[in-house]
C-alpha positions as CSV (number, residue, x, y, z in Angstrom):
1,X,-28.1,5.0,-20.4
2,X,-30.4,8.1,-20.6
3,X,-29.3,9.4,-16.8
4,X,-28.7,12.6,-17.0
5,X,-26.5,12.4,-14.3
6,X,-24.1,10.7,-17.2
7,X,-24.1,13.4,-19.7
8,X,-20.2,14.6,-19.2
9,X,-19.2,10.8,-18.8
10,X,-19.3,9.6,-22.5
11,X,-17.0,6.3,-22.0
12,X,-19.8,5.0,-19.3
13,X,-22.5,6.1,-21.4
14,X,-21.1,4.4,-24.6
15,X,-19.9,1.2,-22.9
16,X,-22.2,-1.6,-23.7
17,X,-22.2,-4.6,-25.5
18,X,-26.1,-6.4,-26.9
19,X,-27.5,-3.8,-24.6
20,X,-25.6,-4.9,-21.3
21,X,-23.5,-2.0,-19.7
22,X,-19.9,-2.7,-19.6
23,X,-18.1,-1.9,-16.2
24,X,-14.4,-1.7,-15.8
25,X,-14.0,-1.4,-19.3
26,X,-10.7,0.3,-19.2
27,X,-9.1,3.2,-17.2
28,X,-11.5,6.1,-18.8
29,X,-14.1,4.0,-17.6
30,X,-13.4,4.1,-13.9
31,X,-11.6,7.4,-14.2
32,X,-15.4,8.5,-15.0
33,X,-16.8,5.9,-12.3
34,X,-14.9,8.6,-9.7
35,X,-16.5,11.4,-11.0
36,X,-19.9,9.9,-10.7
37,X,-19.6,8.7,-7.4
38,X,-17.9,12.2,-6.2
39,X,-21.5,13.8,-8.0
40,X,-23.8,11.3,-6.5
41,X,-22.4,11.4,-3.3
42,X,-22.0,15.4,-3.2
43,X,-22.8,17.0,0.0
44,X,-23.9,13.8,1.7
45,X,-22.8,11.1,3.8
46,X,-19.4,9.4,2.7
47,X,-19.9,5.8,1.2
48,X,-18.8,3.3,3.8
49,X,-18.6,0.2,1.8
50,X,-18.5,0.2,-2.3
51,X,-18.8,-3.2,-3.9
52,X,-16.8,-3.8,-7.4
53,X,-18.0,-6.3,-9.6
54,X,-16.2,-6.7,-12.6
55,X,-16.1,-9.7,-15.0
56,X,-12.8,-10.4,-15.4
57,X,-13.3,-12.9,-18.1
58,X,-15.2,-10.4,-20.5
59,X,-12.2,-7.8,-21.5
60,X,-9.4,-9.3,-20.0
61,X,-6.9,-11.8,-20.8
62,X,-6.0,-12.3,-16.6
63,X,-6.5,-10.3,-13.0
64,X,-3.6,-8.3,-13.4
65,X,-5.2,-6.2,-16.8
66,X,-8.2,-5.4,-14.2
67,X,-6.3,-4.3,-11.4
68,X,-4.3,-1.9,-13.5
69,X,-7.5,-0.1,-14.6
70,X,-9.0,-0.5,-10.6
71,X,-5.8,0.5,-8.9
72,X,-6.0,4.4,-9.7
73,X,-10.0,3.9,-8.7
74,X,-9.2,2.4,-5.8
75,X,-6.6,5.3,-4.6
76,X,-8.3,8.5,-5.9
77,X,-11.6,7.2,-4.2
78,X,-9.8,6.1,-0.9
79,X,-8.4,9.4,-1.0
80,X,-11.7,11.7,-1.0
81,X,-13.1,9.0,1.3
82,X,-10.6,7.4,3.5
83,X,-13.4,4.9,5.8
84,X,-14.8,3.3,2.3
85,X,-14.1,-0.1,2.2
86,X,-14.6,-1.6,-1.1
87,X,-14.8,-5.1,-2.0
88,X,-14.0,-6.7,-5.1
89,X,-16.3,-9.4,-6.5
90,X,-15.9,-11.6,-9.7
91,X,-19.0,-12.1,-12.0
92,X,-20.2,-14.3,-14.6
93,X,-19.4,-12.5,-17.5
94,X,-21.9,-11.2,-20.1
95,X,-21.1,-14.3,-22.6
């Protein structure tokens, strides 16, 4: 994870596990997931759908662990772009 674009975002940068990047780690994580979007986005068209896909099974014990991390995303980036709709989708898991 050699994108400059992550060089102030150490928690996405260091989040891996056998080489596979690991999203929604915890609440750094997304905290830093705003940030990147904010950058990426910058100056252009608001995002009108985002898609989530977290493995729930890989770092937590049940749904509710995942939603307290994805809740404060969820608000802060519905807050800078109020239209967004994001969707939450369940994956495999890296095991």
């Amino acid at each position: 994870m050699n994108n400059e674009n992550l060089n102030e975002l150490s928690t996405i940068k260091s989040a891996e596990k056998q080489g596979i990047p690991q999203v929604w780690y915890n609440k750094q994580w997304a905290e830093e997931l705003v940030i990147f979007i904010k950058q990426f986005v910058d100056g252009g068209k608001a995002p009108e759908m985002m898609e989530i896909h977290s493995s729930f099974t890989d770092y937590y014990q049940n749904i509710e662990e995942f939603l307290q991390i994805y809740k404060h995303f969820e608000q802060t980036i519905l807050n800078k772009y109020p239209e967004a709709h994001i969707a939450l989708e369940n994956r495999a898991g890296t095991h």
